[in-house]
N, C-alpha and C positions, 0 to 999 in steps of 0.2 A: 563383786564376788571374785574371789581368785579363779582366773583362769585356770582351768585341771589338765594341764598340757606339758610332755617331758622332753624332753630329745632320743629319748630309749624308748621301746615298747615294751609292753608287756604282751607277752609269745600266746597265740591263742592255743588252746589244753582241751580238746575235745577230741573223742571218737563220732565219725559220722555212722556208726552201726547208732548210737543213740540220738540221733536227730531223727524225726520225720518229718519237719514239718522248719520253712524256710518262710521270714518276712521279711522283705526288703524295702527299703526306701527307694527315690528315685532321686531327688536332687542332692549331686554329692556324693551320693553312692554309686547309682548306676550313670548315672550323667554326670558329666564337667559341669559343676557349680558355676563355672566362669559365666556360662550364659546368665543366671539370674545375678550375681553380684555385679555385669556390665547392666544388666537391663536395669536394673533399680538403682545401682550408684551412680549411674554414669548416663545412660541413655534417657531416662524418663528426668531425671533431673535435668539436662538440656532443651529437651521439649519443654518442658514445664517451665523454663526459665524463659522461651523464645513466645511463651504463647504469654506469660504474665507479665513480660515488662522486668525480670530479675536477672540481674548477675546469675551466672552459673554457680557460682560460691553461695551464694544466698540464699537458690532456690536448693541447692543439694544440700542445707542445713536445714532448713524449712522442710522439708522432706524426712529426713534421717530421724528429726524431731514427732514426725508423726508415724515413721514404722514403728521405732522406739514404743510408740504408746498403745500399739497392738499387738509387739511380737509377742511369739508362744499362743496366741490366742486364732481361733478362728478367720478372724477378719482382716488377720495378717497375710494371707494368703487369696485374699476372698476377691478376683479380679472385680465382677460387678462393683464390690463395693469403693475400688480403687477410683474403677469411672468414673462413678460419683463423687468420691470427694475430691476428686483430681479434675473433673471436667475434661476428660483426657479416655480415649475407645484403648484401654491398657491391652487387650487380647489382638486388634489390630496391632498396638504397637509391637508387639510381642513376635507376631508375625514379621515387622518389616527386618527382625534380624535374627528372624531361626535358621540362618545357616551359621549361627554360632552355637547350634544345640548338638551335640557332641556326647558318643558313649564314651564312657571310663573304657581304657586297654585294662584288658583280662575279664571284661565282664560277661561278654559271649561263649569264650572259654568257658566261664564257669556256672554259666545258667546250663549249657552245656553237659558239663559235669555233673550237673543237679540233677539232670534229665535223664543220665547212663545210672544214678544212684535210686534215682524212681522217687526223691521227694517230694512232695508235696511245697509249690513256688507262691508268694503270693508278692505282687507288688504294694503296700501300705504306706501312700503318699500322704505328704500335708496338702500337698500342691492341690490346687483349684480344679475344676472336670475343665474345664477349658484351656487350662493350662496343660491338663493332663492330653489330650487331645491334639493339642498344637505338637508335641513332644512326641508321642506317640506315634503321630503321620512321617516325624520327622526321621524313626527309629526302625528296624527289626524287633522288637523286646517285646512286644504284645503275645504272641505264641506261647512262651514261655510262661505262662501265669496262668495258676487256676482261677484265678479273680484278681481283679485290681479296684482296689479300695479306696478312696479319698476320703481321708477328716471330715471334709463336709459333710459327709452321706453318713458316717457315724457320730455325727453327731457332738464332737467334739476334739480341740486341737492333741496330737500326738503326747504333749507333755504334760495332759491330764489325763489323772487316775481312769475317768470316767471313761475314756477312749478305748483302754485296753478291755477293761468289762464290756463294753459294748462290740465290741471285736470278736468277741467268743461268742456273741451270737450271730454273726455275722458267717462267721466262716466257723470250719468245725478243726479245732486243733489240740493238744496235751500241749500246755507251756512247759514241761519239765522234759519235752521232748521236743523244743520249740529255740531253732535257731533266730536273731534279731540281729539285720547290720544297719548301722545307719550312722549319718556325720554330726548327730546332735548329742552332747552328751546327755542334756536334761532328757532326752527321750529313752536315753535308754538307762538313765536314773529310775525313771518311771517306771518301766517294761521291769526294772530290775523288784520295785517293789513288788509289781504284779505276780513276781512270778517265773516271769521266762529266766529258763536255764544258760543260755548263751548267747549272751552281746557280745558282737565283734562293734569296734566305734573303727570310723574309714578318717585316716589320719592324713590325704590330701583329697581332700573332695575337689577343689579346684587344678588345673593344672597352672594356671599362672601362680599361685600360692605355695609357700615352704609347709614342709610334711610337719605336721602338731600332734604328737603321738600324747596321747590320756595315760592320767598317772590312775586314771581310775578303771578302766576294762581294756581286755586286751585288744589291741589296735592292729592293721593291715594298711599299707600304702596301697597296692592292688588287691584283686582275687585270686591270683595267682599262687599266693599264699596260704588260701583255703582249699587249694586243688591236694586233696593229699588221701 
């Protein structure tokens, strides 16, 4: 698939008089991705490589080959089930290096902002309750949310249909009054089918990573952008 990524953004075009109602992601958007792109390409492939007798090279092929065959999907995110196939306590490991779990700059600012506007915040994670938890202990950001949701608990990954349906009964919103940011495009491909009025896509989720601005919805490098 072509990558849908420009060197220019395209400006986000919204009055906040018609939003009520904010979904956020969490990795990438409100958090430095760099924690999960070191822990999965980098950190668990070492362990995995020192516990099975493999090259480092081998094992982080060996690896990439089987996120590969569950990403987008539930079980891509699903710690437990990593245990298992990995023989490896992934939510321990996960722990021995969350002082690399890190909010995005301007994101407090602009939950912030969200709070003086009187919206309606919800955090709508793929990430795991255990993942979510590890993250959470790690952060200020819990206050700020009228609920915070994980894929798991509705039932289905982000970049299926079935997720956003399930979502409105979950929590109570108007998608035509319904802000969506997040660092996935297929997700907010989907969101778009559904329905929701404005996707913002976060064009450095990572900080060690170059800004990937989308030829397809309007893009933000911080929040700071949306304070207006």
């Amino acid at each position: 698939m072509t990558r849908a990524y420009n060197n220019k953004a395209i400006i986000p075009e919204f009055s906040w008089h018609d939003i009520d109602t904010v979904l956020l992601d969490m990795d990438g958007t409100l958090l430095d991705k760099y924690f999960d792109d070191y822990f999965w390409e980098e950190f668990v492939p070492l362990v995995y490589a020192d516990k099975n007798g493999l090259s480092i090279p081998a094992a982080t092929q060996q690896l990439l080959t089987r996120y590969r065959s569950v990403q987008s999907t539930l079980l891509w995110t699903d710690l437990d089930y990593w245990s298992v196939q990995l023989d490896l306590d992934i939510p321990e490991l996960k722990k021995k290096i969350d002082h690399l779990i890190k909010v995005r700059p301007w994101v407090v600012e602009f939950l912030d902002f969200l709070q003086s506007k009187k919206k309606a915040v919800h955090l709508v994670t793929a990430a795991h309750s255990k993942t979510l938890k590890i993250k959470m202990s790690k952060t200020v950001l819990t206050p700020y949310f009228q609920s915070i949701i994980c894929a798991e608990h509705v039932g289905a990954a982000k970049e299926e249909p079935q997720f956003w349906q399930n979502l409105e009964t979950i929590i109570e919103f108007n998608k035509n009054r319904t802000l969506l940011a997040d660092d996935t495009a297929q997700v907010l491909r989907t969101a778009q089918m559904y329905g929701i009025s404005e996707l913002i896509f976060i064009a450095k989720p990572s900080s060690r990573r170059p800004v990937e601005f989308s030829i397809e919805f309007p893009s933000i490098t911080y929040f700071k952008e949306l304070i207006f």
